[in-house]
C-alpha positions as CSV (number, residue, x, y, z in Angstrom):
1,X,-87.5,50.7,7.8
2,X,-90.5,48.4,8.3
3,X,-93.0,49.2,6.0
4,X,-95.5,46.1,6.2
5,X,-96.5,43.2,9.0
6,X,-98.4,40.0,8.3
7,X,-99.4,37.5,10.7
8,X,-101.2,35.1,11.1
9,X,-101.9,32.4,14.3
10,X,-99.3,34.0,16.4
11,X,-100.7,33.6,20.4
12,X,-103.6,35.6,20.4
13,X,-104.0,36.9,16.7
14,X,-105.7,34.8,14.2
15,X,-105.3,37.4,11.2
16,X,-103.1,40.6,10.9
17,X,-101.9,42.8,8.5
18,X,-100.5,46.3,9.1
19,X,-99.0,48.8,7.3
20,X,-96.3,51.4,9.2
21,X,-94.9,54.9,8.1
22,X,-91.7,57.0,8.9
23,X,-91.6,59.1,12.2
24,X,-93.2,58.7,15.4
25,X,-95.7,55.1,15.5
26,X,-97.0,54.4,18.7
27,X,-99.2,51.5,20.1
28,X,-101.4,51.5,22.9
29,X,-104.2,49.6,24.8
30,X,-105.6,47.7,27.7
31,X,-102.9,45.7,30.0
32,X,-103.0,42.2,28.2
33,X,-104.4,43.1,24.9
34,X,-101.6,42.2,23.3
35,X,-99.5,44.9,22.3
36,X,-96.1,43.2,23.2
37,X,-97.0,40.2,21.4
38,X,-97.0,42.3,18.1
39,X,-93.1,43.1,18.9
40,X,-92.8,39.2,19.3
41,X,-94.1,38.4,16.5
42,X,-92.0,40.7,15.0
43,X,-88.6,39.5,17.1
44,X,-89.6,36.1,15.7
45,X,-89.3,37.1,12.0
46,X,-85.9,38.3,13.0
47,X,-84.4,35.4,14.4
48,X,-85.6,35.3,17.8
49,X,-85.6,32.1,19.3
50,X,-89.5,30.2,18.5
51,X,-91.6,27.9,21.0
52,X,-94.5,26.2,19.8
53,X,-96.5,27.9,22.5
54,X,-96.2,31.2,20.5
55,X,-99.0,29.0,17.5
56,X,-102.6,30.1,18.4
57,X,-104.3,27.0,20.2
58,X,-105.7,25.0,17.6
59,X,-103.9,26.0,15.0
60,X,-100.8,23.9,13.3
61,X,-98.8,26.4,11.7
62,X,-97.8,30.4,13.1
63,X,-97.0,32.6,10.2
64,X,-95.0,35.9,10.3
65,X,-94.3,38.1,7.3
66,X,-92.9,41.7,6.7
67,X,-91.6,43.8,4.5
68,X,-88.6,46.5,4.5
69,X,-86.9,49.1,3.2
70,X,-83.2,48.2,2.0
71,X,-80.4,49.4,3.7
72,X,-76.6,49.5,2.4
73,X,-75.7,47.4,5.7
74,X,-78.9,44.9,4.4
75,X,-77.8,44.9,1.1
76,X,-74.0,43.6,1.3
77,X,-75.5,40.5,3.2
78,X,-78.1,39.6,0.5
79,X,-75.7,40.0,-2.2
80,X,-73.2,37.9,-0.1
81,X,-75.8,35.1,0.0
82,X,-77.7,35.4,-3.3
83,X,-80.8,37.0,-1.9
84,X,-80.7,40.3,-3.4
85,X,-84.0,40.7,-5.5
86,X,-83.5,44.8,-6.8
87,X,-84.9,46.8,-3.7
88,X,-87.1,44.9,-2.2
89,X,-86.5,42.8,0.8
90,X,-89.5,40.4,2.1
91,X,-88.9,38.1,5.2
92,X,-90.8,35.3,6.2
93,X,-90.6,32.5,8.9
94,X,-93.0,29.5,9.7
95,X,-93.0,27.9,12.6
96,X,-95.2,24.3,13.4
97,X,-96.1,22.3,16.2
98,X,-93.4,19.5,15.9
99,X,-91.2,22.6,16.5
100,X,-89.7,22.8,12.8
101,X,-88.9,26.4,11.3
102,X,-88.9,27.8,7.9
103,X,-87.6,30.6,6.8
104,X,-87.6,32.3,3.3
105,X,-85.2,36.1,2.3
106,X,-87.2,36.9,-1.0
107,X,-88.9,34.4,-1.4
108,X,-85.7,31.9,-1.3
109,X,-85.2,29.3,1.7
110,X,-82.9,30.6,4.5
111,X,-81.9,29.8,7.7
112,X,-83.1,31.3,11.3
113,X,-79.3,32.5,11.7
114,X,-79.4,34.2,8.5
115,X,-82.8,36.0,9.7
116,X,-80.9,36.8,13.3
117,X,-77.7,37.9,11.3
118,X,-79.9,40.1,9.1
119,X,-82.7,41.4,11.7
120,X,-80.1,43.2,13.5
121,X,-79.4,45.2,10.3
122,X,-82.9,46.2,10.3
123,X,-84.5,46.3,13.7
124,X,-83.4,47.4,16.8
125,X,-86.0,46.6,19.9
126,X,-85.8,47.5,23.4
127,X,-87.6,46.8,26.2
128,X,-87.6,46.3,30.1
129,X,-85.1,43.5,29.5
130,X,-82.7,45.6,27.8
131,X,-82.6,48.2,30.3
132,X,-81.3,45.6,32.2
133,X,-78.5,45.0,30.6
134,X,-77.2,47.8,31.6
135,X,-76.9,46.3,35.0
136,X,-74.0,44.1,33.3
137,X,-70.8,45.9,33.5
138,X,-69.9,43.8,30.3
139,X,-71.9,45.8,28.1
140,X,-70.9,49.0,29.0
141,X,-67.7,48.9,26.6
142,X,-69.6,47.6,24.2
143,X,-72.0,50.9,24.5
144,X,-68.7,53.1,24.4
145,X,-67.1,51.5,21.3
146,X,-70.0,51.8,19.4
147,X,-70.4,55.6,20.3
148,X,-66.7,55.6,18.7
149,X,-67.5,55.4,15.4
150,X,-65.9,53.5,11.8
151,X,-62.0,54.9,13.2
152,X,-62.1,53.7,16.8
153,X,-64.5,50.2,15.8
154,X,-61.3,49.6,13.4
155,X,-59.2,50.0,16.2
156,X,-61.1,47.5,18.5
157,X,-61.0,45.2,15.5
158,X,-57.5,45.7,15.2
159,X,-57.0,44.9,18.9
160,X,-59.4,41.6,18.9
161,X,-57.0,40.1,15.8
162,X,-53.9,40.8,17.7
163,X,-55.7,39.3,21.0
164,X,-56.9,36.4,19.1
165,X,-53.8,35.7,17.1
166,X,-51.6,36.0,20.4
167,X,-54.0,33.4,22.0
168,X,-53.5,30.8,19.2
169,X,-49.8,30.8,19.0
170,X,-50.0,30.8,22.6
171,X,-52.0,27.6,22.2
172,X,-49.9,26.2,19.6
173,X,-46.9,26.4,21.8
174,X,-47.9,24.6,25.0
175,X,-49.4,22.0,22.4
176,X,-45.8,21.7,21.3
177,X,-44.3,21.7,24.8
178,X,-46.8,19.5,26.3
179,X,-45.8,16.7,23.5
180,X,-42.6,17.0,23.4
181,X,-41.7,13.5,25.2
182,X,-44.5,12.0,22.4
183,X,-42.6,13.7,19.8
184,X,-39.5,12.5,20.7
185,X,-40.6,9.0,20.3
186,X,-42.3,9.4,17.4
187,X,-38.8,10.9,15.8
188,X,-36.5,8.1,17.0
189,X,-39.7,5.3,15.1
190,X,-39.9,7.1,12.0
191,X,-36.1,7.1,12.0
192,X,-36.0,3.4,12.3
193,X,-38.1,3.0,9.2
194,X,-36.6,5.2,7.0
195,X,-33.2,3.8,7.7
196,X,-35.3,0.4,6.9
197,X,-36.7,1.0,3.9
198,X,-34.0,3.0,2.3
199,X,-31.0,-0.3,3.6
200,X,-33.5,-2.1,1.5
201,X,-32.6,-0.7,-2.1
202,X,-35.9,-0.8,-3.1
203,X,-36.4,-0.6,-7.2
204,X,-40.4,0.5,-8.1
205,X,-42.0,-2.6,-9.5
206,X,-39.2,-4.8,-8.0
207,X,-41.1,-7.2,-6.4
208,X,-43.4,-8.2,-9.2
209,X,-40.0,-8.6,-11.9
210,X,-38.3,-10.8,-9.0
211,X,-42.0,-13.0,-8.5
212,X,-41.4,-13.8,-12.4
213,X,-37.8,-14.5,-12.0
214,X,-38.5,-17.3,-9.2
215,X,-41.1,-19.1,-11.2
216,X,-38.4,-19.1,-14.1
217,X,-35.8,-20.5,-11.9
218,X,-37.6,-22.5,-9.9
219,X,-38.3,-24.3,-13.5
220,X,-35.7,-24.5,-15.3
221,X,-34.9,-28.3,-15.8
222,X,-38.7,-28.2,-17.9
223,X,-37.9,-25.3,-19.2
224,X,-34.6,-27.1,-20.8
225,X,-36.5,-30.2,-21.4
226,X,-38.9,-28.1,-23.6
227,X,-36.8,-26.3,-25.1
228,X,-34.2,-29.7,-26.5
229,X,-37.1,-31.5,-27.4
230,X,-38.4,-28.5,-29.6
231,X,-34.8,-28.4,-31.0
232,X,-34.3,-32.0,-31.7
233,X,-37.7,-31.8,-33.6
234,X,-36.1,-28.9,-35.6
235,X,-32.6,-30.0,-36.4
236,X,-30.2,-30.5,-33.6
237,X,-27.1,-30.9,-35.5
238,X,-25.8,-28.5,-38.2
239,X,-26.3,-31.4,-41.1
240,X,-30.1,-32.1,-39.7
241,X,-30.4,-28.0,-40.2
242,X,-29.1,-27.7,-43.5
243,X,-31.0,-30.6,-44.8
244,X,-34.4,-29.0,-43.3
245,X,-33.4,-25.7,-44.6
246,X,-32.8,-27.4,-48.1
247,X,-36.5,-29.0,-48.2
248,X,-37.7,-25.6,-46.8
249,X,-36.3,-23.8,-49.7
250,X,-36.8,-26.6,-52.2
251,X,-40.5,-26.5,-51.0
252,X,-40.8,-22.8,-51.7
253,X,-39.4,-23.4,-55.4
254,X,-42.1,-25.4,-55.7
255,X,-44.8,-23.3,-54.3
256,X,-43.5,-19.9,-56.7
257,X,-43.8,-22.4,-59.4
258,X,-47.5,-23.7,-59.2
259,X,-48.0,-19.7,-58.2
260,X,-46.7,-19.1,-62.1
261,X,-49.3,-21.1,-63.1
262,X,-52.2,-19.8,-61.0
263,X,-51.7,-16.5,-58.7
264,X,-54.0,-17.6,-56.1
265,X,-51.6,-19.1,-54.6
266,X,-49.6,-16.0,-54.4
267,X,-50.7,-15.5,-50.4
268,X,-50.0,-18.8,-49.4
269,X,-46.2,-18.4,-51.0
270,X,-46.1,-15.2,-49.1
271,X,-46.7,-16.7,-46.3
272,X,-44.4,-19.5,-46.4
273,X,-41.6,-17.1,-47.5
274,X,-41.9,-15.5,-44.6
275,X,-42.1,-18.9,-42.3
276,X,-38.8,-19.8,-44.2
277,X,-37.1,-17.2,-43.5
278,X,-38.0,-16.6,-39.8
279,X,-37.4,-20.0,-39.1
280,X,-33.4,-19.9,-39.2
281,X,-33.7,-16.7,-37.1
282,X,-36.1,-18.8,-34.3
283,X,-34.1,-21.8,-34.2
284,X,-30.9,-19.6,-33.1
285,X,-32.6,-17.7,-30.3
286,X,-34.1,-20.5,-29.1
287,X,-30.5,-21.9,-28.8
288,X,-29.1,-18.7,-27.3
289,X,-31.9,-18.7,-24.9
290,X,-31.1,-22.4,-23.5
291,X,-27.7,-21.6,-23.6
292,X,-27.9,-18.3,-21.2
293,X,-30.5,-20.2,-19.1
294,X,-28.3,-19.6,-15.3
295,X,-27.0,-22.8,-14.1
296,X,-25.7,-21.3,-10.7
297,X,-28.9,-23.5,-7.7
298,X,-27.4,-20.3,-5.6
299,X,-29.1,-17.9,-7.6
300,X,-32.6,-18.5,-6.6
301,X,-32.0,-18.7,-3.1
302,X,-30.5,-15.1,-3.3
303,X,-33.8,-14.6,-5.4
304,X,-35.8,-15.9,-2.1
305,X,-34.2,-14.1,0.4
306,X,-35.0,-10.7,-1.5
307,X,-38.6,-11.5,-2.0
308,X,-38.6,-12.1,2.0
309,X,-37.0,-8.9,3.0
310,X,-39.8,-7.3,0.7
311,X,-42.1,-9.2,1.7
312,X,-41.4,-8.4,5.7
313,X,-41.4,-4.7,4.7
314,X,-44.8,-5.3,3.1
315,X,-46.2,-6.3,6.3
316,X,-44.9,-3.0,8.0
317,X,-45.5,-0.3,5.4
318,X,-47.6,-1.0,2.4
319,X,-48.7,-3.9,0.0
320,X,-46.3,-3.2,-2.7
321,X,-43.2,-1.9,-3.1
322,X,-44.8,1.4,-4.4
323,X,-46.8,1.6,-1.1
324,X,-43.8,1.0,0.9
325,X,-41.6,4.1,-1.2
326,X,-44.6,6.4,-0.7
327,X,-44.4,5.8,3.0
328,X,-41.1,6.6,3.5
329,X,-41.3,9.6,1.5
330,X,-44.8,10.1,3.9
331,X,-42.4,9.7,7.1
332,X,-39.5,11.7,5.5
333,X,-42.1,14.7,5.6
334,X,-43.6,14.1,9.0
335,X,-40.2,13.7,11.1
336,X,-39.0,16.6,9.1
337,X,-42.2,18.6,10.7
338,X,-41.3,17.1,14.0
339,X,-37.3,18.1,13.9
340,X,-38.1,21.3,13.0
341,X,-40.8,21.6,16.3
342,X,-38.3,22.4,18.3
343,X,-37.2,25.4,15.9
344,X,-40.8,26.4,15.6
345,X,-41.4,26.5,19.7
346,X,-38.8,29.1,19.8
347,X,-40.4,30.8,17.0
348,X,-43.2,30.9,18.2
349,X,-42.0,32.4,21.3
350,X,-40.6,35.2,19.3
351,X,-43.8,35.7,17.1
352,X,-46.2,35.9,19.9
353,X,-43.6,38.2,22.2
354,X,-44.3,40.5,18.7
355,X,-47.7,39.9,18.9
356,X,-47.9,40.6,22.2
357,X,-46.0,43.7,21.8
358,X,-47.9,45.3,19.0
359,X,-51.0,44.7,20.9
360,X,-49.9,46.4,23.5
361,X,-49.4,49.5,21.3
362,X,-52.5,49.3,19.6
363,X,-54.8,48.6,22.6
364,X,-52.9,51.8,24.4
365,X,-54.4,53.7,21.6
366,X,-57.7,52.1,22.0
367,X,-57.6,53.2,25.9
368,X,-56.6,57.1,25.3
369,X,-59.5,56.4,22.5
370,X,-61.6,55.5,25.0
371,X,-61.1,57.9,27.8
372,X,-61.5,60.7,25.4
373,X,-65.1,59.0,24.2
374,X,-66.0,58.6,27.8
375,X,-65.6,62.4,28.4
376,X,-67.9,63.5,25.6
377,X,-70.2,60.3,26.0
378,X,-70.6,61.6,30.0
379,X,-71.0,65.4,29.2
380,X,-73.9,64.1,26.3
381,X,-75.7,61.4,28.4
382,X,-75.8,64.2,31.2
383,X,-77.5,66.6,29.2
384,X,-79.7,63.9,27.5
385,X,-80.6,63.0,31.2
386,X,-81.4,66.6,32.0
387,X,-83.8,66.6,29.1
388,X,-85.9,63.7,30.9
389,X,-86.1,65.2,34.1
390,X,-82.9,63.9,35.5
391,X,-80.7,67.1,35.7
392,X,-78.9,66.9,38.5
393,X,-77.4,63.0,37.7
394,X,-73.9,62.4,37.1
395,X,-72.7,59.9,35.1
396,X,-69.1,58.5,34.4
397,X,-67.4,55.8,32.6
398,X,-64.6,54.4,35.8
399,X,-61.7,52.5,34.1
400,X,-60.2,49.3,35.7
401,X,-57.0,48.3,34.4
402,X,-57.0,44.5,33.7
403,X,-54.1,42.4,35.4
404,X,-52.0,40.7,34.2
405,X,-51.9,42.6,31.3
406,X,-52.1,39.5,28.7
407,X,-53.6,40.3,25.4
408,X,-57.3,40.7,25.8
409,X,-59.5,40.7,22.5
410,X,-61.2,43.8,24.8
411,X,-58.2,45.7,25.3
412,X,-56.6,46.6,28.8
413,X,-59.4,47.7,30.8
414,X,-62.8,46.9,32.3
415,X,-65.5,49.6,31.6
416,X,-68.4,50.4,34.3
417,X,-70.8,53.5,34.0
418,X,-71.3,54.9,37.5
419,X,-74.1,57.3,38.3
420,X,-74.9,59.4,41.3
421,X,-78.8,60.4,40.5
422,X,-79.2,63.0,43.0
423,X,-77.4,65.9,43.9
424,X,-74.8,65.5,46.8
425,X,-74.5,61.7,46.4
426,X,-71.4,59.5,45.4
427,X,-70.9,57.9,42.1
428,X,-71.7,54.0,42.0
429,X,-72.6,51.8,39.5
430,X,-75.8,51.5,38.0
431,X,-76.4,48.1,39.3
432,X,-76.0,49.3,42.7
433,X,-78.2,52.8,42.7
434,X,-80.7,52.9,39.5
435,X,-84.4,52.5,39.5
436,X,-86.4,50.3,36.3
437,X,-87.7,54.3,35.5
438,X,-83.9,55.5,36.0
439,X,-82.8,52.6,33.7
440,X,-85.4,53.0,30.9
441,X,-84.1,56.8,30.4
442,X,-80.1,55.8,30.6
443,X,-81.1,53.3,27.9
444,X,-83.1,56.1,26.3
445,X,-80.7,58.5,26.2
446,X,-77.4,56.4,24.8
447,X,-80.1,55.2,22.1
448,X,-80.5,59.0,21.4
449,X,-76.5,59.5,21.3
450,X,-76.1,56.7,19.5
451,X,-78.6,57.2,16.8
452,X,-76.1,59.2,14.4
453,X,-73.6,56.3,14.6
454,X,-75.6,52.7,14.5
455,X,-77.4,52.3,11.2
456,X,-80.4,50.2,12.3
457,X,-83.4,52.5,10.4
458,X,-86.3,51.4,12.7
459,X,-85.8,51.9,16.8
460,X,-88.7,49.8,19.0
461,X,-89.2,50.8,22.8
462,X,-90.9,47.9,24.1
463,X,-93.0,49.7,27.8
464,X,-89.5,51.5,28.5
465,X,-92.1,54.0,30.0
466,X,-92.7,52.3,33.3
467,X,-92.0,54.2,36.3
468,X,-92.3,57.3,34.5
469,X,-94.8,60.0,34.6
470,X,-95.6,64.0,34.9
471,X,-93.3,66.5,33.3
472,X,-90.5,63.0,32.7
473,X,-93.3,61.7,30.5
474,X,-93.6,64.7,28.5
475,X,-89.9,65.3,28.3
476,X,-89.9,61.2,27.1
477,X,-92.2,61.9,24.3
478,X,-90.4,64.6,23.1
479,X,-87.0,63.0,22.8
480,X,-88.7,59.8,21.0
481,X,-90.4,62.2,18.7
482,X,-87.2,64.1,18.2
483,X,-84.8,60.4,17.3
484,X,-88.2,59.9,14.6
485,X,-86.4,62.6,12.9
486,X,-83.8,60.3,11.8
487,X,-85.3,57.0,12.5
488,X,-88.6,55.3,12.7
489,X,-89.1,54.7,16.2
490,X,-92.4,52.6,17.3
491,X,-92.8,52.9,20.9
492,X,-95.6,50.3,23.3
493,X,-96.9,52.8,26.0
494,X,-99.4,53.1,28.7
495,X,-98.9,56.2,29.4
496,X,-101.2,59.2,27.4
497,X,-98.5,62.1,26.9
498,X,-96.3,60.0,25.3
499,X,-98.9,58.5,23.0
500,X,-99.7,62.1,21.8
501,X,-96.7,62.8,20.2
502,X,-97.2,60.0,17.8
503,X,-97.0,60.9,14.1
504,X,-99.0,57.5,13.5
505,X,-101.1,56.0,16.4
506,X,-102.6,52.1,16.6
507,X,-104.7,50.7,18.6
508,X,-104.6,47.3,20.0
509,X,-107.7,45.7,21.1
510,X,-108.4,41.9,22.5
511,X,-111.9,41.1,22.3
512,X,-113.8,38.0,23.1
513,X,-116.4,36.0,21.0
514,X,-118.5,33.3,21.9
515,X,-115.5,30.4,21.2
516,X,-111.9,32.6,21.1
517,X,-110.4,35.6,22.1
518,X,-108.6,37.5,19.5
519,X,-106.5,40.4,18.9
520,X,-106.8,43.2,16.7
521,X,-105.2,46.5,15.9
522,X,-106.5,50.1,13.9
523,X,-104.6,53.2,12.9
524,X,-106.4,55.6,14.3
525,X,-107.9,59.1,12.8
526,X,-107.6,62.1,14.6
527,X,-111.2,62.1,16.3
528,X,-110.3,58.4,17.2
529,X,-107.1,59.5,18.9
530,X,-108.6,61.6,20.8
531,X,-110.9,58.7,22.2
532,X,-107.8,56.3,22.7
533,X,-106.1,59.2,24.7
534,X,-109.5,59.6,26.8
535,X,-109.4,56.3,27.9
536,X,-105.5,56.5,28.6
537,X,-106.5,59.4,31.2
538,X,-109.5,57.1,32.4
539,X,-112.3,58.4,31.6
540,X,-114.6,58.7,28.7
541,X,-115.8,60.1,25.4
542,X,-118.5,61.3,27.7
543,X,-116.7,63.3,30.3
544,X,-116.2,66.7,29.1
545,X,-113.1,67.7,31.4
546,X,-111.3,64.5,30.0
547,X,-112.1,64.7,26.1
548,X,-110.6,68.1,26.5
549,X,-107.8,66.7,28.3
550,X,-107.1,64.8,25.6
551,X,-108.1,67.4,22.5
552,X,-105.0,69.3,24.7
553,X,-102.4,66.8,25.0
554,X,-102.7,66.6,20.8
555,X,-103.1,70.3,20.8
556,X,-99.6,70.9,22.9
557,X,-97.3,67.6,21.7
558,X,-98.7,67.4,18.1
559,X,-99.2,71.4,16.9
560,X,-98.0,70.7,13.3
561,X,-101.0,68.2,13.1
562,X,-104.8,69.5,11.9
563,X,-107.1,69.9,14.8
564,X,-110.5,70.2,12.9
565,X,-113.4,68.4,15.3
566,X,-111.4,68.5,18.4
């Protein structure tokens, strides 16, 4: 419930803080002084959409804070989001005049949808406007299904996934259809340049090996040069080899010799040792090597012509031959998707003729669900509606089958409450026949039906009073002092009766200083009640007959309550 309300240069308040209690809250004062604009100050700490006209003139910021008791509903959400901070739950929203909008869930930055998503956990506030709504036929199955309950919302929800899942294969399919001719060209493309990448053999890393094999050919009478001049200088001939190979060895005799005589010279023989012996081994390879250079001229044109064909396919599909493998293998995938389209259209037609089916069943079961919650919903509105001086009304839920029966995520009818308010006359909708008065107490009375299903703890009637009065009024405060019971209700009225049956009663009062008009609101005591409730009935503290007027009205709606001093 709401327990507390700051705030602070919102239209015509400059300062405000209020506290509020279980049961029975109601507001009253003067036309204008600015008891709706508590409840949108309130609506905007909830979500509601903000205007910079709503900051108090001269002002650069608008403040609203409150505080509220946690509900289960509540308390899934903040946990989901982080914001759960033990049992408390503090909600704040700033609003300045460029328009920008901050928001904070205990004491942590949110966003105004998070506050909307939230608020309607919390708050539920009805005024004129939502009466209305009841003029749109699209609400009324919205009214119903929530008078269903957990089994029959799970139903609905059941019904809405079939509807939506049906809708999106349904999609999907024309989608397909409708690109068939695209996909067809796109098949015969990618088969093109598969078939031309895989004619091409291609070997990972190929081109870069072939690149080094050109240069090589494309070199080889220096590479021979080089290589018989560095073999001439070694020892062509097998005498000129021996005779090297005998000085070599002769020279390492020598060297282990002087190394006898002083050991640091041991590294150096080491090191020629090894020289001497890697030297026969070098001279050979270097001989195989010239020997297996390739003297075919034919062979690096066949080298050229490969490194074309590469590169060509580099210029289609990729900068290496890597890239090029990886985009086959990348079309490979896609045309296989594409071939099996055609499979998946006629899968698709099977899996949403299931769907379909299976929707059908369930939203059957949400119809007969329905009918048998418009019976008890029509036999409890009707006696609601008898309790606010409106006994002779009928009121039905009519059924419209839907046609074509496609899968609708609202099942397979429209929904319309019809009403005949007076005895003798036909039912017709409520758009057609029903007063702003006749509205308010329809609205009133689904509220009070509804009030063991919806969770929302605190219930605000915004003026839903207009167009009421006499024995209605009476019967009005008693049925929003009975739904107190199990909700706090806070209730804006004009009219006296009603205001007597609050458990906790405010006054709002505008009053004007030399400068600036301002806003401002008590709890009243008894004795002040009964001072509020004489200006209600229009007179004053001073006439007799309407003090006791009022002392009466607190007398006969509030018994329970201590009359010491009226």
């Amino acid at each position: 419930m709401l327990k507390e309300l700051q705030i602070r240069n919102f239209a015509l308040i400059e300062a405000l803080e209020l506290s509020f209690y279980s049961g029975f809250s109601v507001l009253t004062g003067e036309t204008g002084a600015g008891k709706s604009i508590i409840i949108d100050a309130l609506g905007l700490l909830l979500g509601a959409r903000a205007s910079v006209e709503m900051i108090r003139t001269g002002a650069e910021t608008t403040e609203v804070a409150g505080s509220f008791a946690l509900v289960p509903s509540a308390q899934v959400l903040l946990e989901s989001w982080g914001m759960l901070d033990g049992g408390e739950l503090i909600i704040s929203r700033e609003l300045n005049l460029n328009g920008r909008n901050k928001c904070w869930i205990n004491g942590r930055l949110a966003t105004v949808s998070q506050l909307a998503e939230l608020g309607v956990h919390l708050v539920d506030i009805i005024g004129q406007h939502d009466s209305q709504t009841l003029l749109d036929p699209q609400q009324h199955s919205s009214l119903l299904d929530a008078y269903g309950g957990a089994e029959h919302l799970a139903l609905l929800a059941d019904v809405a996934g079939l509807a939506s899942k049906w809708s999106s294969l349904q999609a999907e399919q024309k989608r397909l259809q409708r690109d068939e001719r695209e996909r067809n060209r796109r098949i015969d493309l990618l088969t093109f340049q598969i078939e031309e990448i895989a004619n091409a053999h291609l070997q990972p890393g190929e081109d870069e090996a072939l690149e080094v094999e050109r240069s090589r050919l494309a070199n080889l009478d220096r590479i021979r040069q080089s290589l018989h001049f560095v073999l001439m200088t070694l020892g062509e001939t097998f005498e000129e080899q021996e005779s090297l190979l005998r000085r070599l060895a002769l020279t390492e005799a020598e060297l282990e010799r002087a190394t006898a005589l002083d050991s640091t010279l041991q590294p150096l023989t080491e090191r020629y040792t090894e020289i001497a012996l890697n030297f026969n081994d070098l001279h050979g390879e270097l001989r195989d090597y010239l020997e297996a250079l390739p003297a075919d001229p034919e062979l690096l044109q066949e080298i050229e012509e490969r490194l074309e064909l590469i590169n060509n396919l580099q210029r289609k599909y990729g900068a290496t031959v890597g890239e090029i493998l990886q985009y086959q293998e990348d079309a490979r995938r896609e045309l296989e998707d594409l071939e099996n389209a055609v499979v998946r259209v006629g899968g698709l037609e099977k899996e949403s003729d299931e769907i379909k089916e299976h929707w059908l069943q369930q939203a059957q079961r949400l119809s007969a669900s329905r009918m048998a919650l418009a019976q008890d919903l029509e036999e409890q509105i009707e006696a609601q509606l008898a309790d606010l001086s409106m006994g002779n009304t009928k009121f039905r839920v009519r059924f419209d089958e839907r046609s074509p029966k496609l899968p609708n995520p609202n099942g397979l009818e429209e929904l319309e409450f019809m009403m005949a308010p007076n005895l003798g006359e036909e039912l017709k909708p409520l758009a057609k026949i029903a007063s702003g008065g006749e509205l308010s107490r329809v609205m009133l009375a689904i509220k009070a039906i509804l009030v063991e299903t919806e969770q929302v703890p605190t219930i605000i009637f915004d003026e839903i009073d207009a167009g009421i009065g006499g024995r209605t009024a009476v019967n009005l405060g008693e049925k929003l002092f009975s739904l107190s019971g199990v909700r706090q209700v806070l209730c804006v009225t004009h009219l006296p009766v009603i205001a007597s049956y609050g458990t906790n009663h405010y006054s709002v009062r505008k009053s004007t200083g030399t400068e600036r008009t301002t806003v401002t609101v008590t709890k009243l005591e008894p004795q002040d009640r009964i001072e509020e409730l004489t200006r209600m009935l229009g007179g004053t503290r001073d006439e007799a007959v309407t003090l006791e007027h009022a002392k009466e009205l607190l007398r006969k709606s509030r018994p329970d309550l201590p009359h010491s001093g009226m």
